[in-house]
N, CA and C of each residue as an Amber inpcrd file, in Angstrom:
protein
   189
   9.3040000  69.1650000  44.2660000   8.3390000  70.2430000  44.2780000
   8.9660000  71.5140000  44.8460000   9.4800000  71.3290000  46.0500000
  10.2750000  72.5840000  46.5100000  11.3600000  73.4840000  45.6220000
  12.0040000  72.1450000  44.9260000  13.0490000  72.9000000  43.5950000
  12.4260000  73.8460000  42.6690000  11.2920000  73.4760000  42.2940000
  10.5040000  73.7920000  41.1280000  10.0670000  75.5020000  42.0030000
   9.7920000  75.3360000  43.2930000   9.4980000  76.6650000  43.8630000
  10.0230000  77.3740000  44.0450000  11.0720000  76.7830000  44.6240000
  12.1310000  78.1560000  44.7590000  12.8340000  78.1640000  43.6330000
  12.8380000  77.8340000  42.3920000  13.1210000  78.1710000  41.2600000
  12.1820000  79.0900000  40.2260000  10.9960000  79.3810000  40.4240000
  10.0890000  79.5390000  39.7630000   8.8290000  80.3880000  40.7600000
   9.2570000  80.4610000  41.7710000   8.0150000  81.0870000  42.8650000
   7.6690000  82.5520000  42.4640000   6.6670000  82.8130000  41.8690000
   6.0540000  84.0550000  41.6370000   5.7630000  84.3370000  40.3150000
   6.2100000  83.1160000  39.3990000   5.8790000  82.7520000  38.0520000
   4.6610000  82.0650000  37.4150000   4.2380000  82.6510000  36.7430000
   3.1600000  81.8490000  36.0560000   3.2850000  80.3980000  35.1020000
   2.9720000  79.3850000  35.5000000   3.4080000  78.5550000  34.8030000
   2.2390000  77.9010000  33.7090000   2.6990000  77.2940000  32.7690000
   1.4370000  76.2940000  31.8250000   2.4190000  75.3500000  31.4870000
   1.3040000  73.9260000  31.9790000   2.0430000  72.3870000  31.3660000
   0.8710000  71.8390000  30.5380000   1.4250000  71.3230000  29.3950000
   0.6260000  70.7660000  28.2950000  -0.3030000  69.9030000  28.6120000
  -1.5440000  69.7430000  28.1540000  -2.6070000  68.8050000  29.1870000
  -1.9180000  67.4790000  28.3350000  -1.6720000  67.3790000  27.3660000
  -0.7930000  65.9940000  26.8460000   0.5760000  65.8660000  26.8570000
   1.1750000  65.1760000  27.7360000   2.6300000  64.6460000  26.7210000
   2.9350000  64.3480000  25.9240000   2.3200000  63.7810000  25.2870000
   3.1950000  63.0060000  24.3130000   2.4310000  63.7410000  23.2280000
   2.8460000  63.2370000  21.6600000   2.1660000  63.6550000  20.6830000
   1.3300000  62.8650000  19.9300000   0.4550000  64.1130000  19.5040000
  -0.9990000  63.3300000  18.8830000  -0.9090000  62.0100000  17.7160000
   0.3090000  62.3810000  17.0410000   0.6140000  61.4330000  16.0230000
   1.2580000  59.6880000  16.6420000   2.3050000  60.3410000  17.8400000
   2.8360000  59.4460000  18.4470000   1.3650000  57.9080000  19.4060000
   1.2240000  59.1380000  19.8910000  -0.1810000  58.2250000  20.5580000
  -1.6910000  57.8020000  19.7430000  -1.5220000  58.4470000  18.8660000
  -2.5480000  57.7350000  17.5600000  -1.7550000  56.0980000  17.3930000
  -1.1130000  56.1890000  16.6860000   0.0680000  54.8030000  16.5340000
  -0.0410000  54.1260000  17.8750000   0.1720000  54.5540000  18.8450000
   0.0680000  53.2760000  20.3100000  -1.3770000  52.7750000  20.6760000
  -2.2070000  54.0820000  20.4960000  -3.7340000  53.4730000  19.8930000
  -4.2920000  52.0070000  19.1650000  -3.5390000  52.6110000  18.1590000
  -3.8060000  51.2700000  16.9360000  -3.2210000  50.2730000  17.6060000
  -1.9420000  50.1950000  17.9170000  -1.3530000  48.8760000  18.2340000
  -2.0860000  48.3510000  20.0390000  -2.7580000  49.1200000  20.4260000
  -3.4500000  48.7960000  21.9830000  -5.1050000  48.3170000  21.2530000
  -5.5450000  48.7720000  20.5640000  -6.5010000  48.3830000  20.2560000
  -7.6250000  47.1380000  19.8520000  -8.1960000  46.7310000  21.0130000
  -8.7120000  45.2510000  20.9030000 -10.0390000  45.2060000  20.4790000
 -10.8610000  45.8820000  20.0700000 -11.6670000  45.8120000  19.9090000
 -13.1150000  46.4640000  20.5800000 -12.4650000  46.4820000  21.9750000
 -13.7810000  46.7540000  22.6310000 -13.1270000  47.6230000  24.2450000
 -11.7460000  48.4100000  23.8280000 -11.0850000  48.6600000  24.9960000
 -11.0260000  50.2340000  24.4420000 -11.8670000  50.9140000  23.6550000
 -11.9410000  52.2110000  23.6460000 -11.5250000  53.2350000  24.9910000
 -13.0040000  52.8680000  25.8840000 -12.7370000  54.1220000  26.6500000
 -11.5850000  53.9480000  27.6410000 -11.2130000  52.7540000  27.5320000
  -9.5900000  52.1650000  28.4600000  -8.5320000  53.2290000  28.0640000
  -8.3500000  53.1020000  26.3690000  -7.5780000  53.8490000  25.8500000
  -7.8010000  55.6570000  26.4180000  -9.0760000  55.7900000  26.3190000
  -9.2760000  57.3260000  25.7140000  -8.6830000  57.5490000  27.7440000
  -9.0430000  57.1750000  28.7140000  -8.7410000  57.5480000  29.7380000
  -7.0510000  57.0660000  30.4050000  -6.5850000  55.9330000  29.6890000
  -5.2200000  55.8940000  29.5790000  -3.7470000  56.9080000  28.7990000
  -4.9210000  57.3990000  27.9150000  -3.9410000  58.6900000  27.1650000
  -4.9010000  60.2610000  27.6510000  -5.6120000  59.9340000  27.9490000
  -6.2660000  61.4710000  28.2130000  -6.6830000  62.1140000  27.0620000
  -7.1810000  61.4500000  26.2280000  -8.2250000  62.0450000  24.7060000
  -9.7410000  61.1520000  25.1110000 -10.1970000  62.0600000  24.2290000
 -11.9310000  61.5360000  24.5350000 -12.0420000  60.1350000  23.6290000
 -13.2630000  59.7820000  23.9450000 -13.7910000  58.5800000  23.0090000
 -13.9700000  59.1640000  22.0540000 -14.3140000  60.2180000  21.5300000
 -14.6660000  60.3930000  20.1140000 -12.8860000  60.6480000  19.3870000
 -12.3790000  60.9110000  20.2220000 -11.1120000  61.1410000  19.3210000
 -10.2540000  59.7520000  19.3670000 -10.5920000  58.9720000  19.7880000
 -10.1050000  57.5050000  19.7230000 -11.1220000  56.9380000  19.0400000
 -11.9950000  57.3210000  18.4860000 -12.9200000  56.3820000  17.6500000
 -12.6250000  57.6590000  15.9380000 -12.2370000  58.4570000  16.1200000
 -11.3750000  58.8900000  14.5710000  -9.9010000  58.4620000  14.6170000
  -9.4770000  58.2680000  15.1340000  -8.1230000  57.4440000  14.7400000
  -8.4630000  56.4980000  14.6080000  -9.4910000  55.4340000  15.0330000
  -9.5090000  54.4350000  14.1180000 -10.3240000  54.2670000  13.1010000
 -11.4160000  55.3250000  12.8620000 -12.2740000  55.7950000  11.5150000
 -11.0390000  55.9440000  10.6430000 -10.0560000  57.0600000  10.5760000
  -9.2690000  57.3340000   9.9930000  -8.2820000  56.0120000   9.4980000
  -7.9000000  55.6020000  10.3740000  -7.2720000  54.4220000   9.9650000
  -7.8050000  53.4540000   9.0720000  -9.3470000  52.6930000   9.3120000
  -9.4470000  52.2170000   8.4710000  -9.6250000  53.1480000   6.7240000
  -9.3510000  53.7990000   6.5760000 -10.1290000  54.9350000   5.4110000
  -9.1240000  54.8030000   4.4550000  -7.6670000  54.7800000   5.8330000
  -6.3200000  54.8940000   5.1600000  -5.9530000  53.5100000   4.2450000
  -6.6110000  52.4530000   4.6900000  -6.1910000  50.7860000   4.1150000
  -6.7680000  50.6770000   2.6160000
């Protein structure tokens, strides 16, 4: 933390509210997905329930 300050002290900073990417974590979705572990997911990746319940709307649409 101190590095980051005295590297950066008086700077405005912005960090992405997600890491990873939407496509990437759609895919770890599907493969985590048991059935009934929605809001596990949506608060393990930091997307809502409704956007974990269209990746898997979407998914099935895609089969």
């Amino acid at each position: 933390m101190l590095i980051i300050y005295e590297h950066y002290k008086g700077t405005q900073l912005n960090f992405p509210i997600h890491l990873y990417d939407r496509k990437v974590t759609a895919q770890r979705v599907l493969q985590e997905f048991d059935g009934h572990n929605q809001h596990e997911l949506a608060r393990k990746y930091g997307y809502s329930q409704k956007w974990i319940q269209m990746v898997m709307r979407e998914a099935r649409e895609h089969k």
